[in-house]
CHARMM-style PDB file with segment names, atoms N, HN, CA, C and O in Angstrom:
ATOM      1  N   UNK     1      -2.453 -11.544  11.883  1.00  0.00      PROA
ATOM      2  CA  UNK     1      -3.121 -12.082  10.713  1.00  0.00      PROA
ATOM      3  C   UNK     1      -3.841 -10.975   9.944  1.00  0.00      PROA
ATOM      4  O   UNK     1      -4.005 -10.988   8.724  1.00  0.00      PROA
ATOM      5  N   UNK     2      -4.238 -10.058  10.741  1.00  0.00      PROA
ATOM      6  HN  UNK     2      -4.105 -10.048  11.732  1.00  0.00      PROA
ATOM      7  CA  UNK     2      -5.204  -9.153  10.217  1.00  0.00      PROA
ATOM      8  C   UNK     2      -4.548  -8.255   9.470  1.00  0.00      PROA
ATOM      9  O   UNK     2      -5.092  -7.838   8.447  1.00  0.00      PROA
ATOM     10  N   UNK     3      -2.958  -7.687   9.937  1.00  0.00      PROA
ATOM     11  HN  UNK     3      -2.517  -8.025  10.768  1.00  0.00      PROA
ATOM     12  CA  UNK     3      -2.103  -7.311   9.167  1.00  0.00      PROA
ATOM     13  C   UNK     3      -1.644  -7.438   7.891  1.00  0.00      PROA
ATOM     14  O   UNK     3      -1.450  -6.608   7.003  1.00  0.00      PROA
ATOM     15  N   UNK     4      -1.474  -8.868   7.965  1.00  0.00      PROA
ATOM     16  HN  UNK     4      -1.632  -9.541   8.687  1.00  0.00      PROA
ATOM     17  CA  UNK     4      -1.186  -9.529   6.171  1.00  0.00      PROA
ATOM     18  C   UNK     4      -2.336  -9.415   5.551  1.00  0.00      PROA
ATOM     19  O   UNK     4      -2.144  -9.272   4.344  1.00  0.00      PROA
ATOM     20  N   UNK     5      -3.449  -9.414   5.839  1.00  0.00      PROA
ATOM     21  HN  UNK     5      -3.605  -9.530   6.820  1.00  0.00      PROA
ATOM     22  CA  UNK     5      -4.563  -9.432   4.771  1.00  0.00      PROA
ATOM     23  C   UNK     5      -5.039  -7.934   4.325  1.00  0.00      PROA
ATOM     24  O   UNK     5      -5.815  -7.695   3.400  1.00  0.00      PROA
ATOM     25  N   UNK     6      -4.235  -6.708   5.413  1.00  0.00      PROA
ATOM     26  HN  UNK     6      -3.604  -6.902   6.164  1.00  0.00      PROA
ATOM     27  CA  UNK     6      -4.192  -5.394   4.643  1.00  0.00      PROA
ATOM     28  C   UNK     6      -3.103  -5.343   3.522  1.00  0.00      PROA
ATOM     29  O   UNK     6      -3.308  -4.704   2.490  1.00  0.00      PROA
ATOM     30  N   UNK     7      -1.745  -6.144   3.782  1.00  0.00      PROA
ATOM     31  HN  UNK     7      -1.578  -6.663   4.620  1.00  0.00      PROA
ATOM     32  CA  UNK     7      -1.132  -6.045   3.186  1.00  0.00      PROA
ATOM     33  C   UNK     7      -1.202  -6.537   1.488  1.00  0.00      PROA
ATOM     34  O   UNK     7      -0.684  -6.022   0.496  1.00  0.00      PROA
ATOM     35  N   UNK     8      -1.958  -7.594   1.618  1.00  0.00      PROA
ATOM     36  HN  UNK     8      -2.379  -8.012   2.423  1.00  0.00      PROA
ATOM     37  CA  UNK     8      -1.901  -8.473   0.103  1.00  0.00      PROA
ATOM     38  C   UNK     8      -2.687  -7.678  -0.201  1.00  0.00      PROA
ATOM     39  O   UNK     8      -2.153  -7.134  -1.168  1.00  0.00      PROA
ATOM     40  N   UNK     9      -4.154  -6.948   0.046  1.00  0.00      PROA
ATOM     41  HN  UNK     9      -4.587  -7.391   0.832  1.00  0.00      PROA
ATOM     42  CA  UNK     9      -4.940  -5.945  -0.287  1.00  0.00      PROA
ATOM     43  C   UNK     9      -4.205  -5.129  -1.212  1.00  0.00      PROA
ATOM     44  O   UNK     9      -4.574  -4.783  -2.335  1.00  0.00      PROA
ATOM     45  N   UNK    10      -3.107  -4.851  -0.616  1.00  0.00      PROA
ATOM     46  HN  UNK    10      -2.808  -5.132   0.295  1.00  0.00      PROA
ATOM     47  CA  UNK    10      -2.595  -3.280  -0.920  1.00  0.00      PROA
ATOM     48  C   UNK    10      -1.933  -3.618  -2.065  1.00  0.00      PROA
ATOM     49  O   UNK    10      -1.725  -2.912  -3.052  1.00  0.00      PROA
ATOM     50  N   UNK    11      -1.521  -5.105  -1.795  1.00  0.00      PROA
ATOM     51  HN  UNK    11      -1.691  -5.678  -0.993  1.00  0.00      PROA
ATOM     52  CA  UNK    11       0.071  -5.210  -3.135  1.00  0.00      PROA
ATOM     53  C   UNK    11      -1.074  -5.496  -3.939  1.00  0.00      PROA
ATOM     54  O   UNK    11      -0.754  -4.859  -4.943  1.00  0.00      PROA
ATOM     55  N   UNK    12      -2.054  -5.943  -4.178  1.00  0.00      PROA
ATOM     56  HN  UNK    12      -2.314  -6.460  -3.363  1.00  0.00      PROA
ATOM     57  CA  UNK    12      -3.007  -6.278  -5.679  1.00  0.00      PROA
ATOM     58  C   UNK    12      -3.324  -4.710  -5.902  1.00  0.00      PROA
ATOM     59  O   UNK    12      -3.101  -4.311  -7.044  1.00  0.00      PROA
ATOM     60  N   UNK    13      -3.684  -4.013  -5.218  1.00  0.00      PROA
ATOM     61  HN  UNK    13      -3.865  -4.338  -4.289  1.00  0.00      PROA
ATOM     62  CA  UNK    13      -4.221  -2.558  -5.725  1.00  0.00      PROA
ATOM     63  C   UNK    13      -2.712  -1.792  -6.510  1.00  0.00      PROA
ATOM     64  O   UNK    13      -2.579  -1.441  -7.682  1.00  0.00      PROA
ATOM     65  N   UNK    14      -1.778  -1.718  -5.439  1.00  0.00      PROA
ATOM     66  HN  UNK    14      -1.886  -2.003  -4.486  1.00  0.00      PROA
ATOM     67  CA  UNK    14      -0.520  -1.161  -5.754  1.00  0.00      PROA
ATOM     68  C   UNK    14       0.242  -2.234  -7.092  1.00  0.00      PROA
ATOM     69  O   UNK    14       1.154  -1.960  -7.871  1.00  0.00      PROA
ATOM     70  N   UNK    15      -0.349  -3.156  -6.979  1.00  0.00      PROA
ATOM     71  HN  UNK    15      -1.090  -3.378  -6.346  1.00  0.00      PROA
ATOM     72  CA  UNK    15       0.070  -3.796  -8.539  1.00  0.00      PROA
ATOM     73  C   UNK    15      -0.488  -3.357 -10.014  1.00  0.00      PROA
ATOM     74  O   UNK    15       0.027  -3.151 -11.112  1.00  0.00      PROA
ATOM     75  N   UNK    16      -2.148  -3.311  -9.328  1.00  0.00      PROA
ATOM     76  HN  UNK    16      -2.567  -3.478  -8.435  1.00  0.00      PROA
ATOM     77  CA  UNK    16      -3.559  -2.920 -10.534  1.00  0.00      PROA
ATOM     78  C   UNK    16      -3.055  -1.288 -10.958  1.00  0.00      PROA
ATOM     79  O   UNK    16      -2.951  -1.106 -12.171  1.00  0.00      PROA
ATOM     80  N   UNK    17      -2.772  -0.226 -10.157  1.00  0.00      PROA
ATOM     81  HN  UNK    17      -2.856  -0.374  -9.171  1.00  0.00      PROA
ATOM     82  CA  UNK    17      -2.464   0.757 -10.552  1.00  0.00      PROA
ATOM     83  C   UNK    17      -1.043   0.851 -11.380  1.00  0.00      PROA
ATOM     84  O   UNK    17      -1.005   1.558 -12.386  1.00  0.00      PROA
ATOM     85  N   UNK    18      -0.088   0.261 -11.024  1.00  0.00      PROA
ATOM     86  HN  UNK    18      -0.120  -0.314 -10.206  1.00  0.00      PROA
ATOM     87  CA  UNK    18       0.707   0.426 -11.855  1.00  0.00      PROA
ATOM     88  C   UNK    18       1.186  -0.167 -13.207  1.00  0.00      PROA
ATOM     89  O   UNK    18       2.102   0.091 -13.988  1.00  0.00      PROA
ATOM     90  N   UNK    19       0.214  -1.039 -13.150  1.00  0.00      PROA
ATOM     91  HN  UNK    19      -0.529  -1.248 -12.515  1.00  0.00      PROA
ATOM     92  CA  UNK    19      -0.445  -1.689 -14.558  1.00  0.00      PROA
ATOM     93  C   UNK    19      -0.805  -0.504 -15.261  1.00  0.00      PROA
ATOM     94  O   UNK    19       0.012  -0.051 -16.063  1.00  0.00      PROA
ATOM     95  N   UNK    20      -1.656  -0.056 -15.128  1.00  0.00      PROA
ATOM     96  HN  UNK    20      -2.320  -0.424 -14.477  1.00  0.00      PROA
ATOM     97  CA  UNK    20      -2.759   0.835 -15.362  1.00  0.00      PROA
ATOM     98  C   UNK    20      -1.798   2.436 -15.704  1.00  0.00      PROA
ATOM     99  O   UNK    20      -2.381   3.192 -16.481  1.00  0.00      PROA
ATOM    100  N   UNK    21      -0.702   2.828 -15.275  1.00  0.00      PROA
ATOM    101  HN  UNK    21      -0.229   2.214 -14.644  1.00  0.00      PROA
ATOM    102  CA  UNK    21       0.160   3.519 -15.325  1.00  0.00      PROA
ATOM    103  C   UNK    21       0.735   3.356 -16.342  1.00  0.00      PROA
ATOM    104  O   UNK    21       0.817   4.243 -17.192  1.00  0.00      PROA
ATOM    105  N   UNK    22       1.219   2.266 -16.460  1.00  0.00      PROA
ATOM    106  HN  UNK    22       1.152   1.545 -15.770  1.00  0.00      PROA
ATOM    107  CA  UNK    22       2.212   1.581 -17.623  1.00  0.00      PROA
ATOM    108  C   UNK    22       1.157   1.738 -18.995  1.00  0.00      PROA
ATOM    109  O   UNK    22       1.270   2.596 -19.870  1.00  0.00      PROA
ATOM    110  N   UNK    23       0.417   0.978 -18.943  1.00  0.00      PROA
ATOM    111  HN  UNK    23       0.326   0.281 -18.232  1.00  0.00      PROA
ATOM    112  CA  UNK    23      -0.503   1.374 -20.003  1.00  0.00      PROA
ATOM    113  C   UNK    23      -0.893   2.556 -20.498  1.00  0.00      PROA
ATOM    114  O   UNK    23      -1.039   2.531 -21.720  1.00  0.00      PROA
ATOM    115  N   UNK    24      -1.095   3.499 -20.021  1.00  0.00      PROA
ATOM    116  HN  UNK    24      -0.976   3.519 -19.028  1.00  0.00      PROA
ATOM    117  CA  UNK    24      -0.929   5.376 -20.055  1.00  0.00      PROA
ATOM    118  C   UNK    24       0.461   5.513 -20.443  1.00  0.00      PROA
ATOM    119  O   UNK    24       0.659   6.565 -21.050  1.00  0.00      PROA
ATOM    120  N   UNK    25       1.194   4.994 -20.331  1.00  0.00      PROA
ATOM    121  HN  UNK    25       1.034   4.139 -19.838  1.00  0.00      PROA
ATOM    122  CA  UNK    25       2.505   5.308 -20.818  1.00  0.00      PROA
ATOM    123  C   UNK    25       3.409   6.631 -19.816  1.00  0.00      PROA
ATOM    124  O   UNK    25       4.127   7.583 -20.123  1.00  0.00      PROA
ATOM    125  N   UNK    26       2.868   6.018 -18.437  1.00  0.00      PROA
ATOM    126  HN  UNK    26       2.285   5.245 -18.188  1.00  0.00      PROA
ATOM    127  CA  UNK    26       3.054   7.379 -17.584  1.00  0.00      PROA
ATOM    128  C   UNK    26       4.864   6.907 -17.433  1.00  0.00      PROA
ATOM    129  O   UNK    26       5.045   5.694 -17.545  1.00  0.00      PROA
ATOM    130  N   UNK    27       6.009   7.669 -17.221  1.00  0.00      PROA
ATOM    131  HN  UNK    27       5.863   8.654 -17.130  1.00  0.00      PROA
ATOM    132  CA  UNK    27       7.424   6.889 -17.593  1.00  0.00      PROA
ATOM    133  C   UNK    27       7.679   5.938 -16.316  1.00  0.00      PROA
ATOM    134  O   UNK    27       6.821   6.106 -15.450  1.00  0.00      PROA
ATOM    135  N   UNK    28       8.497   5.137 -16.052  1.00  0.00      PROA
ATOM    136  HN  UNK    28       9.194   5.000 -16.756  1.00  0.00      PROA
ATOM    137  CA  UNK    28       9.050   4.200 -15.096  1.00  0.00      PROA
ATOM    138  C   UNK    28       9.024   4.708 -13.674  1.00  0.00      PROA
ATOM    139  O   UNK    28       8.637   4.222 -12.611  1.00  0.00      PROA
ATOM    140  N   UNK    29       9.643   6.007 -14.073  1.00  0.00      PROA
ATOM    141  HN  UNK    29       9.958   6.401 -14.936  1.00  0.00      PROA
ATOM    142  CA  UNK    29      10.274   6.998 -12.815  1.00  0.00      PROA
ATOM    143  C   UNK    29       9.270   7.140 -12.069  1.00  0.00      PROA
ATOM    144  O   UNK    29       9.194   6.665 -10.936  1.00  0.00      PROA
ATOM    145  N   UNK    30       8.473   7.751 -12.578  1.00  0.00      PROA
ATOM    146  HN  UNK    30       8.535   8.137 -13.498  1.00  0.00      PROA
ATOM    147  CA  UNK    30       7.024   8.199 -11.645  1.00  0.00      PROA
ATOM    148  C   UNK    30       6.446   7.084 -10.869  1.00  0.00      PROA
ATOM    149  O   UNK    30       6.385   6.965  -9.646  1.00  0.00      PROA
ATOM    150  N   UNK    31       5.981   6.187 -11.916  1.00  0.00      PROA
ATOM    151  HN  UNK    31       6.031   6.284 -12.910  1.00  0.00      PROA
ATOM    152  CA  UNK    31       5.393   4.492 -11.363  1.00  0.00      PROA
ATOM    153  C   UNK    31       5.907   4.538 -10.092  1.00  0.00      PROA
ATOM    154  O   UNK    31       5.245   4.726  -9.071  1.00  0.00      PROA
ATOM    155  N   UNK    32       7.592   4.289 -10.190  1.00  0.00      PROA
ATOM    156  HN  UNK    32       8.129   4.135 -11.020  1.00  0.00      PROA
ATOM    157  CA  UNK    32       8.530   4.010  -9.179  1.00  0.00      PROA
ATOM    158  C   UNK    32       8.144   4.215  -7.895  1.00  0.00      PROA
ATOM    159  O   UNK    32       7.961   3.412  -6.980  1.00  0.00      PROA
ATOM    160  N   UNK    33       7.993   5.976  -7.972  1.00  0.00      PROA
ATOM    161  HN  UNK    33       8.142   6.628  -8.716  1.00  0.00      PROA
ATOM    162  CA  UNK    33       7.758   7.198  -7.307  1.00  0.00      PROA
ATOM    163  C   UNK    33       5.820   6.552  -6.486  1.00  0.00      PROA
ATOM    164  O   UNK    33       5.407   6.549  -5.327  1.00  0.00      PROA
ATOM    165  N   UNK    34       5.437   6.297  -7.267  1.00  0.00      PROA
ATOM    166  HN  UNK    34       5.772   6.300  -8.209  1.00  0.00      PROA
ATOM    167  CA  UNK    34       4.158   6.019  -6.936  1.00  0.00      PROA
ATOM    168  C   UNK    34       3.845   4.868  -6.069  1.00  0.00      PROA
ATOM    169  O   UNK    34       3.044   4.848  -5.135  1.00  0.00      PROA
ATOM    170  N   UNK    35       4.807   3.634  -6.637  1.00  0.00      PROA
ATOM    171  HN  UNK    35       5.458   3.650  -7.396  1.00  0.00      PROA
ATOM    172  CA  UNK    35       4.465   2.521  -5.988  1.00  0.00      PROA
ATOM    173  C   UNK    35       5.275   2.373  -4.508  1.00  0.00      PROA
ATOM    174  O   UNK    35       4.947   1.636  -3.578  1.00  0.00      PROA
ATOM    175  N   UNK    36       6.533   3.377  -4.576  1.00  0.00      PROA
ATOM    176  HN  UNK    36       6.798   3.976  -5.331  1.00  0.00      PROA
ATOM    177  CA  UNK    36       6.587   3.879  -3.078  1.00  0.00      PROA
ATOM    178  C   UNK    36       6.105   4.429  -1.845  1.00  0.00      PROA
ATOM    179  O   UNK    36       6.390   3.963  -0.742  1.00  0.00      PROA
ATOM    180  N   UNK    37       5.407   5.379  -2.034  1.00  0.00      PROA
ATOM    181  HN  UNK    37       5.175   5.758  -2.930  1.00  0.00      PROA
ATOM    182  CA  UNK    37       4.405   6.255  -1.802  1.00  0.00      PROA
ATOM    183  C   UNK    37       3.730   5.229  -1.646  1.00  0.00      PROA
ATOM    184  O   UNK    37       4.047   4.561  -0.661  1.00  0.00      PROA
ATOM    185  N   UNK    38       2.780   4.796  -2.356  1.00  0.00      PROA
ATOM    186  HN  UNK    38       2.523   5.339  -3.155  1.00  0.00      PROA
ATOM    187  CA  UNK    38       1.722   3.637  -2.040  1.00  0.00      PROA
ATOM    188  C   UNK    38       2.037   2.464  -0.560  1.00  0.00      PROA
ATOM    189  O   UNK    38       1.321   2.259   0.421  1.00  0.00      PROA
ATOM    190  N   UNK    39       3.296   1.914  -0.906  1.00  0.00      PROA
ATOM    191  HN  UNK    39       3.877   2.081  -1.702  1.00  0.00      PROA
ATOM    192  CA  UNK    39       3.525   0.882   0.262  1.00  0.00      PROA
ATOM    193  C   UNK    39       3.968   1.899   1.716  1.00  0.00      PROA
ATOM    194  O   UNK    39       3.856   1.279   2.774  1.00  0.00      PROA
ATOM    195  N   UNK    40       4.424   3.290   1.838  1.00  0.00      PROA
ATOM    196  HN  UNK    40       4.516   3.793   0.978  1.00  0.00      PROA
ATOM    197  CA  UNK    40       4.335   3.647   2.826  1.00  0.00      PROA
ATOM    198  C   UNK    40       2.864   3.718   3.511  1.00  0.00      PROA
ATOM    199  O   UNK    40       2.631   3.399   4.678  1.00  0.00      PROA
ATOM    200  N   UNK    41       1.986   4.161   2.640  1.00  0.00      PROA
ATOM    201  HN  UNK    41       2.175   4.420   1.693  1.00  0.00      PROA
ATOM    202  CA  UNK    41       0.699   4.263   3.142  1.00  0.00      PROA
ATOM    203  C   UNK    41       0.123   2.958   3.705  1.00  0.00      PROA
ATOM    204  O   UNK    41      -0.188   2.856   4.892  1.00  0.00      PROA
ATOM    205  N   UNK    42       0.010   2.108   2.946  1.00  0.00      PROA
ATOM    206  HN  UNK    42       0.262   2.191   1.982  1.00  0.00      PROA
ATOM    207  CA  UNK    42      -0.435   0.911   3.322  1.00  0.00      PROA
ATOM    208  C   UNK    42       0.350   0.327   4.835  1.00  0.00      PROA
ATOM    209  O   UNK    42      -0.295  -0.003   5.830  1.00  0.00      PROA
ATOM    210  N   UNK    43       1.641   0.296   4.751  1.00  0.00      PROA
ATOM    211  HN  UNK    43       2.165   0.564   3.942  1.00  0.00      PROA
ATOM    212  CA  UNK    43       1.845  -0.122   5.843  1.00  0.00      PROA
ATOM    213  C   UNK    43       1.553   0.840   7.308  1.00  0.00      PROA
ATOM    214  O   UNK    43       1.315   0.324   8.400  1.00  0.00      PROA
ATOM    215  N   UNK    44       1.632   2.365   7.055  1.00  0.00      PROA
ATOM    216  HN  UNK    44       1.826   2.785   6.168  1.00  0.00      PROA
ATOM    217  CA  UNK    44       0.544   3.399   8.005  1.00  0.00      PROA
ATOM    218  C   UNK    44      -0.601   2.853   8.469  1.00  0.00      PROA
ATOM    219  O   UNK    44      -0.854   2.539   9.632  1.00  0.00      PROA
ATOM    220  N   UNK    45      -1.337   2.745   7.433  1.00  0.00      PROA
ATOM    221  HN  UNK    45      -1.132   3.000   6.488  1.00  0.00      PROA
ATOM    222  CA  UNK    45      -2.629   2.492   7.589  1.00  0.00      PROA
ATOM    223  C   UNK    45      -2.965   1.070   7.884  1.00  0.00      PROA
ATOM    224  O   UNK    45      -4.147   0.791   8.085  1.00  0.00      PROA
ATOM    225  N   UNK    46      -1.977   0.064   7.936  1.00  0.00      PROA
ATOM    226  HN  UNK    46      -1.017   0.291   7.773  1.00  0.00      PROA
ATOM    227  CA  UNK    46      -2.098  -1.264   8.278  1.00  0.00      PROA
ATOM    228  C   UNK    46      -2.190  -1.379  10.139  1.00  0.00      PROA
ATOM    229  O   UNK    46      -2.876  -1.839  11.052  1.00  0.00      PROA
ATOM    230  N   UNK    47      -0.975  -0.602   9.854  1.00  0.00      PROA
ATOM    231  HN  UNK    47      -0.418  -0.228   9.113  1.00  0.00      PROA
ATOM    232  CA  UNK    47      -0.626  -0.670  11.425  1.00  0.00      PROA
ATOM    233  C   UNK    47      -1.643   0.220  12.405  1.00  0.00      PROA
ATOM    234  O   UNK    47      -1.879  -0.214  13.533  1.00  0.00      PROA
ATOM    235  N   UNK    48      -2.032   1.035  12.113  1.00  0.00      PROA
ATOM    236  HN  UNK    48      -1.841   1.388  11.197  1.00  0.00      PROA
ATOM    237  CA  UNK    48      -3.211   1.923  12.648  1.00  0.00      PROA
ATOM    238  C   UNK    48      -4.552   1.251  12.349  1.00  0.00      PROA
ATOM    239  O   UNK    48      -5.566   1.800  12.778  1.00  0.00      PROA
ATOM    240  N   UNK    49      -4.619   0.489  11.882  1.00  0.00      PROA
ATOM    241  HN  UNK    49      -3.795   0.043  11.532  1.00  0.00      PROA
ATOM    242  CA  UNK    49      -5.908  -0.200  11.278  1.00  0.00      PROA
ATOM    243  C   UNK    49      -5.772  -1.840  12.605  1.00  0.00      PROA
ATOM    244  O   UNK    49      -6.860  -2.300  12.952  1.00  0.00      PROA
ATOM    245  N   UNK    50      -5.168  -2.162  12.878  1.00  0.00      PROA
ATOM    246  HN  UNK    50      -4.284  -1.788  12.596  1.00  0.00      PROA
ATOM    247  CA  UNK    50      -4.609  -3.687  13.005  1.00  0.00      PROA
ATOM    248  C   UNK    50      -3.690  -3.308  14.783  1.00  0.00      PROA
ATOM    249  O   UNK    50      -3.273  -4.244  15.465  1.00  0.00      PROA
ATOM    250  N   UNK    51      -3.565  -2.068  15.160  1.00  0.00      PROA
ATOM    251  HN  UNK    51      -3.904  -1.307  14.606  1.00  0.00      PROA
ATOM    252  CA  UNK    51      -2.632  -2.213  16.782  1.00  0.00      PROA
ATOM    253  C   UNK    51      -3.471  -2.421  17.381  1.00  0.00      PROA
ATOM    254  O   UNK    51      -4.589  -2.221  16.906  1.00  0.00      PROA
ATOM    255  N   UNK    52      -3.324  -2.910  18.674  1.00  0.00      PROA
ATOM    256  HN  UNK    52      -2.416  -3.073  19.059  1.00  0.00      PROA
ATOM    257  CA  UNK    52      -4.004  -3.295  19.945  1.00  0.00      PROA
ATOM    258  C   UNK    52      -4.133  -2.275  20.403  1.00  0.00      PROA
ATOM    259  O   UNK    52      -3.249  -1.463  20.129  1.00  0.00      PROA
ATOM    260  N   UNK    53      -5.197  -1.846  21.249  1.00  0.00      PROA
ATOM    261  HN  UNK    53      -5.915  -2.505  21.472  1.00  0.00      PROA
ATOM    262  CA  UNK    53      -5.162  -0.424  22.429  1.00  0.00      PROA
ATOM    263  C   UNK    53      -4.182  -0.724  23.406  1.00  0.00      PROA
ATOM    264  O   UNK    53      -3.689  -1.820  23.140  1.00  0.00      PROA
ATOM    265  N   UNK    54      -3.845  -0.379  24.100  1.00  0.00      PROA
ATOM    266  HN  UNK    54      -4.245   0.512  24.316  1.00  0.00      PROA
ATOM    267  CA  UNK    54      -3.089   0.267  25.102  1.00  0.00      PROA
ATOM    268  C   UNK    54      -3.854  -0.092  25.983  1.00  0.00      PROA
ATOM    269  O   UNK    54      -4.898   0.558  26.042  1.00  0.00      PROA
ATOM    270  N   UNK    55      -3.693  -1.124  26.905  1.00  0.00      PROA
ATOM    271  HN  UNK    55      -2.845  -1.652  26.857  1.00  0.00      PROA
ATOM    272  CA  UNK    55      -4.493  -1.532  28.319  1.00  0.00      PROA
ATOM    273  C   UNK    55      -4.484  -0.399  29.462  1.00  0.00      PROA
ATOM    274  O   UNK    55      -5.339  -0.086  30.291  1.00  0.00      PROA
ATOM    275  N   UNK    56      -3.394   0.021  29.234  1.00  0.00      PROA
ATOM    276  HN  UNK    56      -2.700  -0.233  28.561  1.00  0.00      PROA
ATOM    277  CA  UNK    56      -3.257   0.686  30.615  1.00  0.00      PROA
ATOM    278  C   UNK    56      -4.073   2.451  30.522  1.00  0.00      PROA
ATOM    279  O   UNK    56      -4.596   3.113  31.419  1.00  0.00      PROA
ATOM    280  N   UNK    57      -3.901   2.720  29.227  1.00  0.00      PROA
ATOM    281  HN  UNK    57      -3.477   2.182  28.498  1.00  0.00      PROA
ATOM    282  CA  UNK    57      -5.021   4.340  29.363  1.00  0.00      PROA
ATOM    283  C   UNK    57      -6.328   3.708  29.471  1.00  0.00      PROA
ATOM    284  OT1 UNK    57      -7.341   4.400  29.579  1.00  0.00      PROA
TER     285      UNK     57
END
């Protein structure tokens, strides 16, 4: 559960910025480039944010 609620986090931010891109008139390509980049991170940082420890160390 705790997972999805990093995730929708991320898609409103990774949405708000590329709004915000578009409006700058920054071209498609980059956005593209950006909003990729963006969902790798998020899901990094979801999963490192959100795993269980390891019982056994």
């Amino acid at each position: 559960m705790s997972f999805g609620i990093y995730i929708v986090g991320y898609v409103i931010l990774i949405v708000g910025l590329a709004i915000g891109a578009n409006l700058l008139h920054v071209p498609p390509k980059w956005i593209g480039v950006g909003i990729v980049c963006m969902i790798g991170l998020a899901i990094i940082h979801g999963v490192t944010a959100t795993r269980q420890k390891d019982p056994t160390s």
